[in-house]
N, C-alpha and C positions, 0 to 999 in steps of 0.2 A: 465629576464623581470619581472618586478613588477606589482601589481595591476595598480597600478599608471599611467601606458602607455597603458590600456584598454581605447576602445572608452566607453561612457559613456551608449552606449545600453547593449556593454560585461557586463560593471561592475552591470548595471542594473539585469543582465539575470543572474550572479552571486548570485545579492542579495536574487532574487526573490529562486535561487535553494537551497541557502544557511538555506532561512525561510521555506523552502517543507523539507529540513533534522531538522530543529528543529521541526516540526509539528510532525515529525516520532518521534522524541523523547516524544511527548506529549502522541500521539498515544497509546506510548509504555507503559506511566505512569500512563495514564488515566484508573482509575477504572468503573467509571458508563458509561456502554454500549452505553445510548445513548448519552452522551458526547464523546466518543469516536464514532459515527458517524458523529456529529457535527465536530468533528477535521479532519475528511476523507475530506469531505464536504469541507472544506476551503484548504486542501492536493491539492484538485482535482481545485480548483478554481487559486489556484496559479498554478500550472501546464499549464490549460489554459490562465496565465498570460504571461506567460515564455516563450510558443506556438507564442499570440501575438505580444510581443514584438521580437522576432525570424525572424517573419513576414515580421513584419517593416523594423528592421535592414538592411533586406536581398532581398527585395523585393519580397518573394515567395507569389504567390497571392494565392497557394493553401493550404496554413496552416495560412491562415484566417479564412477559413473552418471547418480550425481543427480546432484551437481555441473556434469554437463555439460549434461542437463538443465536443469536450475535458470537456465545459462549462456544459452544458446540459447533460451528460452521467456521468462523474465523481462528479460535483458539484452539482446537480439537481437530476438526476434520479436515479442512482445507493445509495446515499444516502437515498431518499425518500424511497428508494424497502426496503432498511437492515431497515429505523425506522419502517414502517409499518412492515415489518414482525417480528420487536421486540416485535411493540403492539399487535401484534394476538397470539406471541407466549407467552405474559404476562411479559416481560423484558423489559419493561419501567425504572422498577426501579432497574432492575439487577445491584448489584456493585461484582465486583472480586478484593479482594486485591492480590498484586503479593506478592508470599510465600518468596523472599529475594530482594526486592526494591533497596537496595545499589550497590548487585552483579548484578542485570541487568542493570542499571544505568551506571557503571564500563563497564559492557562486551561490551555495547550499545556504551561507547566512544573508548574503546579497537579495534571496529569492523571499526569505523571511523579512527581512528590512523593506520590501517590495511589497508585500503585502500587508502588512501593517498600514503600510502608505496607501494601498491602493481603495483601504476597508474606510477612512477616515470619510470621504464626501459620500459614500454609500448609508454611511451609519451618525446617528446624532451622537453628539459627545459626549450626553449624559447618558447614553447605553453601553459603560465600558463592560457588561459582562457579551453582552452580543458584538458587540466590536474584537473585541478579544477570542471568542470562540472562532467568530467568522476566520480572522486574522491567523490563528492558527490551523484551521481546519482548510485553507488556503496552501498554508506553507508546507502543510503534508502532501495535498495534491502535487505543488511542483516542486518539492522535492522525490517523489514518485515518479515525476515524468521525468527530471535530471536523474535520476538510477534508470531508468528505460538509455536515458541516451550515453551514457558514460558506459555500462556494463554492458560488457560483450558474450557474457554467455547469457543463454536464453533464456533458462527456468530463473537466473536472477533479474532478468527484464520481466518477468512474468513475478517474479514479488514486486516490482517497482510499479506493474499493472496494481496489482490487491492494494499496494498500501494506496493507492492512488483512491481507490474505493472506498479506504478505510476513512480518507478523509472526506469525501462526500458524503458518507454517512454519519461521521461525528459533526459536522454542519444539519445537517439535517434534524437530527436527535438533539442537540443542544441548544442550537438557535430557535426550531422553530418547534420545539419538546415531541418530536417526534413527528412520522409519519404514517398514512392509515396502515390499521394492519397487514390489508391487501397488498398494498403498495411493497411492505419490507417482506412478505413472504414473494412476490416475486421477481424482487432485486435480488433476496438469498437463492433462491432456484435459477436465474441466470448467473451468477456467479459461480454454483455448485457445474451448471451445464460446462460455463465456459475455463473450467479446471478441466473437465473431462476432455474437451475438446483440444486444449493444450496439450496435456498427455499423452493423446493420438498424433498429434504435429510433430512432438518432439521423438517421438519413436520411430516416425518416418523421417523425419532428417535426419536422424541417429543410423536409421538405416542406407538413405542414400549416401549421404558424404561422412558416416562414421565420425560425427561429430557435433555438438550443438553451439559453438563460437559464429558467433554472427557476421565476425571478419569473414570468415572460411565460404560465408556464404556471399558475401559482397564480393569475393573475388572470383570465383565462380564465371565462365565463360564458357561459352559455348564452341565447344571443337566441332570444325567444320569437320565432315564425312570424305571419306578419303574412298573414292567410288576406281575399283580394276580396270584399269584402261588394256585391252587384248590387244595383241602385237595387229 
């Protein structure tokens, strides 16, 4: 079964997951911080694209809900939290270049060619639309988890957490036309918590060691106590 015999909402839902794995890549490229929350931001906005049109499709009248959801927490608020806590933290103009660009790049389409492969004996081959969502909704996850380990400052490891999210839940909503509504109102409230909780981390290590580079913290050693020895 080829693209070609997809009704025209699949190929749509296709297109939309197809441009959420290229954002991961931009994600992944992206040097200044707060363009790299700008590209979350628009992550999160196709996402609730992909929700809607799922909706349509499928007539589920409760992941319209989501969709708006999805809008407003991933596209809206969750971005607004990380720029504003960029600006208090003074990372406005943070850039991190990645220390080998070509090898992440490489590993980033390596991880995609891995999942495509990995989706094939999971899934029959006349299901190229659910093959394909999985497949990429796959490749978002790890390339989220490669921006966790390549990027050394921590509010950008903390997008590389969300987008990692972002693909469990275009899995979720695609492949299997969503999940109960209970279910996605309290995945969006532990994600809303665990932004809150981040921003408190990052303020304390900001404060301990005046810094959020994660090198700074890996170097980190403990100085032995230096106790008055009296004549």
């Amino acid at each position: 079964m080829s693209m070609s015999t997809l009704t025209l909402l699949q190929q749509l839902v296709v297109l939309l997951a197809a441009l959420v794995l290229f954002l991961s890549f931009v994600l992944l490229a992206q040097g200044r911080l707060i363009s790299a929350i700008h590209t979350f931001a628009w992550q999160g906005a196709l996402i609730a694209a992909v929700t809607l049109v799922v909706a349509a499709g499928g007539q589920i009248h409760h992941l319209y809900f989501s969709a708006v959801l999805t809008l407003v927490l991933k596209a809206l608020l969750i971005p607004w939290m990380l720029h504003r806590l960029a600006v208090r933290l003074a990372l406005e103009r943070h850039s991190e270049t990645l220390r080998h660009p070509a090898l992440v790049s490489m590993a980033a389409v390596a991880l995609v060619i891995f999942s495509y492969w990995l989706v094939l004996p999971m899934v029959a081959e006349e299901q190229t639309f659910t093959r394909n969502i999985v497949a990429i909704s796959l490749s978002v996850v790890l390339i989220g988890f490669l921006m966790m380990v390549v990027r050394q400052q921590a509010v950008a490891q903390v997008l590389g957490f969300m987008s990692i999210e972002n693909g469990l839940f275009l899995a979720a909503v695609s492949a299997t036309a969503g999940m109960p509504l209970v279910v996605e109102l309290g995945v969006a409230f532990d994600v809303l918590v665990a932004m809150v909780v981040f921003g408190v981390f990052f303020f304390q290590i900001r404060a301990s060691i005046d810094s959020l580079d994660v090198d700074r913290l890996n170097r980190l050693t403990e100085v032995p106590e230096v106790s008055e020895v009296g004549p």
